[in-house]
C-alpha positions as MATLAB code, in Angstrom:
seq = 'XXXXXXXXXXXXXXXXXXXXXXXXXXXXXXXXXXXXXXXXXXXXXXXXXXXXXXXXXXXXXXXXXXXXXXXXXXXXXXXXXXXXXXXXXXXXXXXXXXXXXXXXXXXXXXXXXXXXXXXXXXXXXXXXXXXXXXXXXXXXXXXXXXXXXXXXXXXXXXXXXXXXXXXXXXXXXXXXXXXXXXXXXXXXXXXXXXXXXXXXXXXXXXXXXXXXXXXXXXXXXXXXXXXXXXXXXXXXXXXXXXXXXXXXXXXXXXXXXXXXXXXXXXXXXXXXXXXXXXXXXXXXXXXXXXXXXXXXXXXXXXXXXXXXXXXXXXXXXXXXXXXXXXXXXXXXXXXXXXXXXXXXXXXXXXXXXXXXXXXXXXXXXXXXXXXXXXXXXXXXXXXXXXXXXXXXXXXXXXXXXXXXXXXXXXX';
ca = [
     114.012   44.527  -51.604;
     110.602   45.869  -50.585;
     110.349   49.707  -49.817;
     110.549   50.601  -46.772;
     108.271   53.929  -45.342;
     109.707   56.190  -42.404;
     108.726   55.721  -39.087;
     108.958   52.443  -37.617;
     110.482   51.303  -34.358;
     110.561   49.298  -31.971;
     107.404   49.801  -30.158;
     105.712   49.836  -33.651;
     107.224   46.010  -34.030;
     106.028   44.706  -30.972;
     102.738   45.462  -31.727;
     102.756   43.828  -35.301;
     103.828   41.291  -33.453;
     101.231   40.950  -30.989;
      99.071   41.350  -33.964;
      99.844   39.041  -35.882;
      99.760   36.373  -32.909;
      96.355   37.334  -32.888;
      95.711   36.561  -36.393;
      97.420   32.910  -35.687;
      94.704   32.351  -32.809;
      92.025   33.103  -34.735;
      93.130   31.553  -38.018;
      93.263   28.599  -35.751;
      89.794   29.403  -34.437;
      88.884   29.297  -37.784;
      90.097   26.018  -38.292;
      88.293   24.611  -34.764;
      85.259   25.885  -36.260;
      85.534   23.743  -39.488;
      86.650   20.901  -37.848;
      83.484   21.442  -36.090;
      81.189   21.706  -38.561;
      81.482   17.781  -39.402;
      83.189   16.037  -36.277;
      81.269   18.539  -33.776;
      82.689   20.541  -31.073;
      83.873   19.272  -27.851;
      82.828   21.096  -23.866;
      79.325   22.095  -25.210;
      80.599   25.189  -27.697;
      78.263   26.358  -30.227;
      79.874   27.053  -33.483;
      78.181   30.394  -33.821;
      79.946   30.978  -30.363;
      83.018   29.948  -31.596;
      82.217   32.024  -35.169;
      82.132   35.363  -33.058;
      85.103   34.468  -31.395;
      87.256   34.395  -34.716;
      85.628   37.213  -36.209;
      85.997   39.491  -33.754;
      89.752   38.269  -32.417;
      90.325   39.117  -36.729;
      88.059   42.468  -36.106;
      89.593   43.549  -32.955;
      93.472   42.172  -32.679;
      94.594   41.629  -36.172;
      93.134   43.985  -38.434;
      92.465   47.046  -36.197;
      96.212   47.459  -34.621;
      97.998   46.600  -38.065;
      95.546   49.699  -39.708;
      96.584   51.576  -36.404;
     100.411   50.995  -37.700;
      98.861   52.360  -41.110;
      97.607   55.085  -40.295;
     101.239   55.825  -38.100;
     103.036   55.376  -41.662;
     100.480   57.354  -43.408;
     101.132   60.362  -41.716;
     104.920   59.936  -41.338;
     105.078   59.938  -45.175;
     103.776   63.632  -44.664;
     105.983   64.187  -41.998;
     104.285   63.714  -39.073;
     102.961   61.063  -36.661;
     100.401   59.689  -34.361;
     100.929   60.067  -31.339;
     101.039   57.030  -29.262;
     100.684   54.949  -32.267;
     102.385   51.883  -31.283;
     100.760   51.932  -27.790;
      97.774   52.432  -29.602;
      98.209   49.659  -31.773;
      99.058   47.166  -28.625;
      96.081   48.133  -26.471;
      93.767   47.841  -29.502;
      94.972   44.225  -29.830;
      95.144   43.462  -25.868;
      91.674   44.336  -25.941;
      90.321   42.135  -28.388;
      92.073   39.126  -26.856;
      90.280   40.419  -23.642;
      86.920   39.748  -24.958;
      88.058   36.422  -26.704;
      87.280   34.021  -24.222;
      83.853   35.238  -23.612;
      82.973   35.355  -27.203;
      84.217   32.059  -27.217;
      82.314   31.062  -24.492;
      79.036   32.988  -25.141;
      78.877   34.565  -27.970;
      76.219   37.631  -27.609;
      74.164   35.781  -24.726;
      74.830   36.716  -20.818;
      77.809   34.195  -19.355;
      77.488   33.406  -15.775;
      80.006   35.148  -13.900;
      80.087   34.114  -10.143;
      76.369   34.781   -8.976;
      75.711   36.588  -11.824;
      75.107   37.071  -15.916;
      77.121   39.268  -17.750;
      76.577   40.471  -20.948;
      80.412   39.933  -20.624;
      81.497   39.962  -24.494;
      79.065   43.206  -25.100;
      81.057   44.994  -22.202;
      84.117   44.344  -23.177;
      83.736   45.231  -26.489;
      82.599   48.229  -24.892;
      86.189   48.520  -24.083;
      87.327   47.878  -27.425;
      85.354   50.798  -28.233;
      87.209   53.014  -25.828;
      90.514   52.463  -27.587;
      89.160   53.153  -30.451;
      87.943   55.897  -29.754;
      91.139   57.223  -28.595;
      92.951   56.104  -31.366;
      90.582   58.581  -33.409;
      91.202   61.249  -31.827;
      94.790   60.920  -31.569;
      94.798   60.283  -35.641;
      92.536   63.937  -35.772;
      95.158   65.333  -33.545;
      98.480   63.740  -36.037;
      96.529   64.947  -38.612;
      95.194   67.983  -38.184;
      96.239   70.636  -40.742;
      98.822   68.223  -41.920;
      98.507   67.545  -46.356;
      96.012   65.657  -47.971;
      98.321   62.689  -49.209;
      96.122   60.344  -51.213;
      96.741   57.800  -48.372;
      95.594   60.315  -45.752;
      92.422   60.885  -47.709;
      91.964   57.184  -47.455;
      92.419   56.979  -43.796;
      90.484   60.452  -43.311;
      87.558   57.860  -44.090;
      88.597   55.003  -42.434;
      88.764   56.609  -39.268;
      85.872   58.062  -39.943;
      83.704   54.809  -40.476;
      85.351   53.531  -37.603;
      83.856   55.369  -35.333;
      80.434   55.365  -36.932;
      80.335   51.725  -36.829;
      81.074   51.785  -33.002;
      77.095   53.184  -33.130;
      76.125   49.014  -33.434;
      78.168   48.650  -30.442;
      76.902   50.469  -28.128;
      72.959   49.865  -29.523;
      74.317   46.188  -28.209;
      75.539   47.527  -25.138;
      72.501   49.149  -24.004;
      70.326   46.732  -25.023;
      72.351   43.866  -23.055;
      72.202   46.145  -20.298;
      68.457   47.207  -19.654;
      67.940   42.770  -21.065;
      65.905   44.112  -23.610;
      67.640   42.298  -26.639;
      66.261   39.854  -28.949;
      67.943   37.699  -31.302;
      66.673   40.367  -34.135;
      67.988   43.073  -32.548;
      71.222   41.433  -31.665;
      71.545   40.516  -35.588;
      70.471   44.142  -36.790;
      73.078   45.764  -34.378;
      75.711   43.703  -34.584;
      75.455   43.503  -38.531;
      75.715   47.161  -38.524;
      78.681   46.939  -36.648;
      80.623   44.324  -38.370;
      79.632   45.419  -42.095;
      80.322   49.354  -41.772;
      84.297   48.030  -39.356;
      84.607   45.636  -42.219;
      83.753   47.464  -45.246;
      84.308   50.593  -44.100;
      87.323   51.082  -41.511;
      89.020   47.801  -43.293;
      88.247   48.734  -46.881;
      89.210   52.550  -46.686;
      92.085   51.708  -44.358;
      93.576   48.849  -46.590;
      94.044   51.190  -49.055;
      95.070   54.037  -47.045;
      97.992   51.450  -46.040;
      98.683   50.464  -49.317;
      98.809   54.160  -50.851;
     101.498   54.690  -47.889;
     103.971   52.073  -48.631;
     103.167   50.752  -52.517;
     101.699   53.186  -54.507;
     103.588   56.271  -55.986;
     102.946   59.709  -57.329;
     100.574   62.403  -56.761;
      96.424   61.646  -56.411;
      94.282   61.540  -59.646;
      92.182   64.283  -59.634;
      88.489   63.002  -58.154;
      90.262   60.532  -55.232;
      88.897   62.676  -52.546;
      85.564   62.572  -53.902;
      85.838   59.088  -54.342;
      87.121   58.175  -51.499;
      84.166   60.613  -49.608;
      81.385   58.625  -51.850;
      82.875   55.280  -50.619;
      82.660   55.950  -46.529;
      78.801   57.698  -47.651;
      77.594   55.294  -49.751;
      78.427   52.800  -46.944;
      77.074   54.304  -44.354;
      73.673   54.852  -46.416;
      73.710   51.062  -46.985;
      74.203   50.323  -43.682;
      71.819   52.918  -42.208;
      69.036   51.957  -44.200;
      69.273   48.411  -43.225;
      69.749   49.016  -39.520;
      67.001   51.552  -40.008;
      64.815   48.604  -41.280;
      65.327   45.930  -39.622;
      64.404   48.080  -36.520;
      61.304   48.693  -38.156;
      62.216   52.724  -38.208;
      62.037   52.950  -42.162;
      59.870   50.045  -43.869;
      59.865   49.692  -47.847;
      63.630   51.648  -47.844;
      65.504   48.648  -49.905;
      65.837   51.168  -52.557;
      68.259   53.251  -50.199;
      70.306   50.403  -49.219;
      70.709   49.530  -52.382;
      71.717   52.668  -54.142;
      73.802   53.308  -51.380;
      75.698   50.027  -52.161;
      76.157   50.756  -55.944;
      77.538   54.364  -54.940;
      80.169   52.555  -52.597;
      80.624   49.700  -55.327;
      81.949   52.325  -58.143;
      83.612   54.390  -55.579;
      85.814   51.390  -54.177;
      86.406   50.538  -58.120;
      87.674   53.811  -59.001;
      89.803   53.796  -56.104;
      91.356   50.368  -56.126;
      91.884   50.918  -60.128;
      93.456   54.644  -59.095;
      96.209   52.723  -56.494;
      96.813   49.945  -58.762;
      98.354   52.521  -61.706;
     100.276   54.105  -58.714;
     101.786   50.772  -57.367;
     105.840   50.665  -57.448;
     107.102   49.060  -60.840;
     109.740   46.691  -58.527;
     108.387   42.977  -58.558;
     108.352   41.592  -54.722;
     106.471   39.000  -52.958;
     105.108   42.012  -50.865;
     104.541   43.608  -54.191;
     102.671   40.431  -55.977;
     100.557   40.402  -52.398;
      99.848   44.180  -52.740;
      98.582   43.456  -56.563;
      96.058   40.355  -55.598;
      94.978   42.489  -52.435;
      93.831   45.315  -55.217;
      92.525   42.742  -57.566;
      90.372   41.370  -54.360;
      89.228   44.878  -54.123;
      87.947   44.668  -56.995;
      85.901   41.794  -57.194;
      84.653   43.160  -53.859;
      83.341   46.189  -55.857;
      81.423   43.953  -58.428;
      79.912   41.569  -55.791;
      78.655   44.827  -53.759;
      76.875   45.439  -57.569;
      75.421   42.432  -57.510;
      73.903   42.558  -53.644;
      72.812   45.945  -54.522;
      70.062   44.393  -56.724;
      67.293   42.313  -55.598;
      68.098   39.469  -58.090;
      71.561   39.452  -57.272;
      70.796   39.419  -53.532;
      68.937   36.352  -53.948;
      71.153   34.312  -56.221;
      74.136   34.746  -53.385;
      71.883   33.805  -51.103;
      70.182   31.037  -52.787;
      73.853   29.198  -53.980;
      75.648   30.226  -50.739;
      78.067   32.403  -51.711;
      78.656   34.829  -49.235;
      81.134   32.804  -46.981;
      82.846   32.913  -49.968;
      83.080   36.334  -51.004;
      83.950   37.299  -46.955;
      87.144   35.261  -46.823;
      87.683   36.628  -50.020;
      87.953   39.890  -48.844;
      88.291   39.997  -45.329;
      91.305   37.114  -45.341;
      92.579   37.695  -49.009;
      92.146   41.539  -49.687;
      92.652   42.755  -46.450;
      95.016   40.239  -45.071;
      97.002   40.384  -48.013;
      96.749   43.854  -48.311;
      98.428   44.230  -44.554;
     100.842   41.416  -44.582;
     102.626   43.620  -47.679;
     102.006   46.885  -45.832;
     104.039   45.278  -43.006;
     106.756   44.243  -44.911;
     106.660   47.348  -46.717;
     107.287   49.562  -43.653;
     108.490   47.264  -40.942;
     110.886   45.375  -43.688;
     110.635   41.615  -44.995;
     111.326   40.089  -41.557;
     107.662   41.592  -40.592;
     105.994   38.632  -42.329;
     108.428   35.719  -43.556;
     106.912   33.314  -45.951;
     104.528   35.707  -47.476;
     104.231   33.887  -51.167;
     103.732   30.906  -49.454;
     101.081   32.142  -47.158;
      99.198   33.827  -50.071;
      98.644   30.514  -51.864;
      97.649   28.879  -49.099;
      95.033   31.690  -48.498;
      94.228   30.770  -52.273;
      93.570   27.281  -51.825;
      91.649   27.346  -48.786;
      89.310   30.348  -50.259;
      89.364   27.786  -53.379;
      88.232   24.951  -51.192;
      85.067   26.919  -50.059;
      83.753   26.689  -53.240;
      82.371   22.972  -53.331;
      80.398   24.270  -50.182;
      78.257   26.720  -52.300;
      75.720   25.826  -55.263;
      77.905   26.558  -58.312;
      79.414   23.423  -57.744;
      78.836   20.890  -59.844;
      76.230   18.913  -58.000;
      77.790   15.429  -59.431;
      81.179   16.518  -57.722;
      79.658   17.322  -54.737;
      79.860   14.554  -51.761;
      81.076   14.480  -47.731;
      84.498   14.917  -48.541;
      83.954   18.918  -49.106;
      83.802   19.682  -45.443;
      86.901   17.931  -44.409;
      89.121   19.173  -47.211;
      87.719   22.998  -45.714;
      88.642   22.221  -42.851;
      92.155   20.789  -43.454;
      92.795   23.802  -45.937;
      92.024   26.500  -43.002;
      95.399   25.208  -41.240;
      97.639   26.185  -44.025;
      97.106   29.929  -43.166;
      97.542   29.130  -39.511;
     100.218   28.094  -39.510;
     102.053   29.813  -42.086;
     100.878   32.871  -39.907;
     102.199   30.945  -36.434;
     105.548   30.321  -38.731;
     105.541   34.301  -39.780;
     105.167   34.965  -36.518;
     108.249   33.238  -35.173;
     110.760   34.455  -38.092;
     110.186   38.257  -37.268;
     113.352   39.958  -35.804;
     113.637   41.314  -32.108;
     113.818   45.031  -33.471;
     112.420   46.553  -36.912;
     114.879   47.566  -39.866;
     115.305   51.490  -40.126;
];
């Protein structure tokens, strides 16, 4: 039987719920897009359009309120809570859904809107922004003076990236505003954004959620430092490319990239630190916990390699970073959560869970024929539909997840 952390009710259910319908709609987003990519879409979508629209419906209303239910069980494993957590959790995913359809619709242009043009997806993630904001400092209020549990430490600097990265957002925001943005500006900002909420408030927080519900035992000595070099070696990386790109710091690779081998070591001390602490039971939610770790990890080594020019440029040169983000972002992290939510909410939170994790497998497998260390004599047409076909396994195995959880969470 997996563990189960105290806390949980059932306002805290009905937004893992809500969050993990999101994760079905854009899973199946996913899948329009790579349907897309060889039949082509239908009602004049672009598939970078449609791109942003999954991302940020995985950013905003999967990822964010499951992390919010985290950091709830992170600090009710030291006794006390966040308040509004659940509510938290909800209105982080209601807003993402809220900026769906324009994301879908326009991506980061202006949409007509009656007479108008809106920068309507900007604005709204605006509002996304609000609730986050909230939700920090309701976390710095739950926390505040409370002890520093190795998964608190973790979320300490999840929370704290999270609300660095919202610095993209509103760069976006005024920009769409005063119609000053450019399509390099658009791509500095909103890479800032998505790589300091990805790496930063999903990496930290993945592993805050895991040291709340999996691991065991007291801290190694050094995990606050580590986890402190993680959120600064980030934000360095970040910064100086952000700085860059906005022509603010020319001739500063050196910066990104020692920022990115600080956060590369950090992240592999860390995710090496949880794994020794992990609970000695074998479970599905367990076996998911392990890969999510061991996804870590190779996330660590690939931020080595993209630290160095000539690793840069062989990703980019055999196409490998589609590869490496659904790695992470749908087999670390979603991994990672799924057995956090079984963990604390109990197994009905996410039904199906070994079978979902191989079909997360195989499609992440299937991307490979799409990049250049396939074998060119194996490549041919037929890579693009089997993508495509592989992205509805998690889908639907999410969808089915969905519809097997239980009207009230298990004490």
């Amino acid at each position: 039987m997996d563990p189960v952390a105290p806390g949980p009710g059932r306002g805290a259910l009905a937004a893992w719920r809500l969050a993990l319908a999101s994760f079905t709609l854009a899973a199946l987003t996913g899948a329009f897009l790579r349907f897309g990519m060889y039949l082509g879409l239908p009602w004049g979508l672009q598939l970078g359009d449609v791109r942003h629209a999954h991302s940020h419906l995985m950013f905003f209303s999967w990822a964010t309120p499951a992390l919010a239910l985290a950091a709830h069980a992170a600090l009710a494993r030291s006794g006390r809570r966040l308040p509004g957590g659940a509510a938290l959790a909800a209105a982080a995913a209601v807003a993402g859904l809220a900026a769906y359809v324009p994301f879908l619709l326009s991506g980061y242009r202006l949409l007509p809107v009656g007479e108008k043009e809106l920068p309507l997806s900007m604005m709204l993630s605006g509002v996304n922004g609000l609730v986050w904001y909230v939700l920090a400092a309701s976390y710095a209020a739950g926390s505040r003076r409370a002890p520093r549990t190795p998964a608190l430490r973790l979320m300490d600097g999840a929370v704290t990236l999270l609300v660095v990265s919202t610095l993209g957002v509103l760069l976006l925001m005024a920009d769409g505003l005063r119609g000053t943005s450019t399509p390099r500006s658009v791509s500095a900002n909103a890479e800032f954004f998505l790589t300091l909420f990805a790496d930063g408030w999903f990496g930290l927080g993945l592993l805050g959620a895991l040291a709340a519900t999996r691991c065991r035992g007291a801290a190694p000595r050094g995990f606050g430092a580590a986890t402190w070099a993680l959120a600064a070696g980030l934000c360095v990386r970040s910064g100086a490319r952000l700085a860059a790109e906005h022509g603010l710091a020319l001739g500063q690779r050196w910066l990104e990239g020692a920022g990115g081998l600080v956060a590369a070591a950090a992240w592999l001390w860390l995710a090496v630190a949880l794994w020794r602490g992990l609970e000695g039971r074998a479970t599905t939610g367990s076996a998911a916990a392990k890969a999510s770790l061991l996804l870590v990890g190779l996330k660590a080594l690939v931020e080595v390699a993209l630290a160095l020019p000539a690793g840069e440029a062989f990703v980019a040169r055999e196409g490998l970073r589609v590869l490496f983000l659904h790695a992470y972002l749908l087999g670390a992290v979603t991994l990672g959560l799924a057995s956090f939510g079984r963990a604390w909410l109990g197994r009905d939170a996410w039904r199906g869970l070994g079978a979902f994790s191989v079909a997360v497998a195989v499609m992440v497998g299937l991307l490979l024929p799409l990049t250049g260390l396939w074998p060119a004599a194996l490549r041919g047409f037929w890579a693009l539909p089997a993508a495509a076909f592989s992205s509805l396994g998690p889908a639907l195995l999410g969808g089915y997840a969905l519809l097997s959880t239980r009207p009230a969470a298990r004490a």
